[in-house]
N, C-alpha and C positions, 0 to 999 in steps of 0.2 A: 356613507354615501358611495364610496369605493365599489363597495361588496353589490351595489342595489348595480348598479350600472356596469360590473362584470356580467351579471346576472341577465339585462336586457340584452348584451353583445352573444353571451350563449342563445339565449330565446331566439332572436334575430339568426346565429346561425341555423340553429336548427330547421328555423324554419324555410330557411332557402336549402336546405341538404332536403328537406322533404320534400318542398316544390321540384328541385332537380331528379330525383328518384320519382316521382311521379312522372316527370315529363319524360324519362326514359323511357318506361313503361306504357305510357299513351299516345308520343309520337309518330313510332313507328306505322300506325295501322291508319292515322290521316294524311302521312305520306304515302304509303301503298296506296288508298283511295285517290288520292291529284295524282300519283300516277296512271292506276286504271281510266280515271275520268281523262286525260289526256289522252288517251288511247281511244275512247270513244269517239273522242270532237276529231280525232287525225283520221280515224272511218268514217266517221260523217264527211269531214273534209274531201277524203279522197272520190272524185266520182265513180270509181270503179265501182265501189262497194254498193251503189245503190242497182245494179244489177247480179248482187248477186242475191241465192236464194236466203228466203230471215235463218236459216237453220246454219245456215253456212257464217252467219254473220256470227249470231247466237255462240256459233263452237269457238269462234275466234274471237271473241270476249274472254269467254272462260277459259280458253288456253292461255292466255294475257293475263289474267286472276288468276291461274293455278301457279303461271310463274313468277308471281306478286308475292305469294303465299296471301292469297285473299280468297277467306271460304264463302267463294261463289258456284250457285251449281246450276246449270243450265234451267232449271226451273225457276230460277229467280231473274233469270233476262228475260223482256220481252223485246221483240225485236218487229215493227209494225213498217209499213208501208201503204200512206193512201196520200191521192192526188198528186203523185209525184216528188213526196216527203219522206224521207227516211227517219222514223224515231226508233231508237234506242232506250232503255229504261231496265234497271238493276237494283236490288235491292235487295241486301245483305246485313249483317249482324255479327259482331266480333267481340266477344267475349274476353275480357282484361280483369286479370286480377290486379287488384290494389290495395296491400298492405291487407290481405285478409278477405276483401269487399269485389266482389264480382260487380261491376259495371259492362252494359251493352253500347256500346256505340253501333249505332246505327247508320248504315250508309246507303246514299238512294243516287249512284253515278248515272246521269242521265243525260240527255243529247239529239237534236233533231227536232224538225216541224210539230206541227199538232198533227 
C-alpha cells in the first residue's frame, strides 16, 4: 500500500509541474493582450483622441503592440468613427508552442460605440 500511494504523490506532482510549465508558456501573451486592451479603453477614454485622424489612432495601437511584443500589424486594427463614437477593433493571433503542440490564441482587443 506504501508503494501504491508513493506512486499517486509522484502522479500528483507531475501533474502540477506540467500545469506550471504550461502556464509559463501561455501567460505571458494574455497579459500582453489586458495590457493592449487597457491601452485601447485609456484612447477611448481620453477625449483627445476622438479628434484625431483613425490612421493616427491606428499607428498608436500598433506602436503600443510593437512595445507589448504583440504581433499586431496595422491591417489588423480597424479604427471607425460614425455619429460621434469612436470604435476601435483588433484582431491578432499568437502562435505558442506547447510541449511539441502549436496552439493559436486568438485575440480580438476591442473598445468604443457601435
Amino acid at each position: 500500500m506504501h508503494g501504491a500511494r508513493l506512486l499517486r504523490v509522484i502522479a500528483g506532482v507531475a501533474v502540477l509541474v506540467t500545469l506550471a510549465a504550461m502556464s509559463v508558456v501561455l501567460i505571458p501573451p494574455y497579459v500582453a493582450n489586458w495590457k493592449l486592451q487597457r491601452y485601447v479603453n485609456e484612447l477611448l477614454d481620453d477625449p483627445a483622441t476622438a479628434s484625431q485622424a483613425p490612421e493616427a489612432i491606428r499607428t498608436k495601437v500598433v506602436t503600443r503592440a510593437a512595445a507589448l511584443r504583440v504581433p499586431l500589424h496595422s491591417d489588423d486594427v480597424q479604427v471607425r468613427a460614425s455619429h460621434g463614437a469612436l470604435r476601435i477593433d483588433a484582431l491578432y493571433v499568437v502562435h505558442v508552442d506547447v510541449a511539441g503542440y502549436t496552439v493559436d490564441l486568438h485575440f480580438r482587443p476591442a473598445g468604443g460605440g457601435s
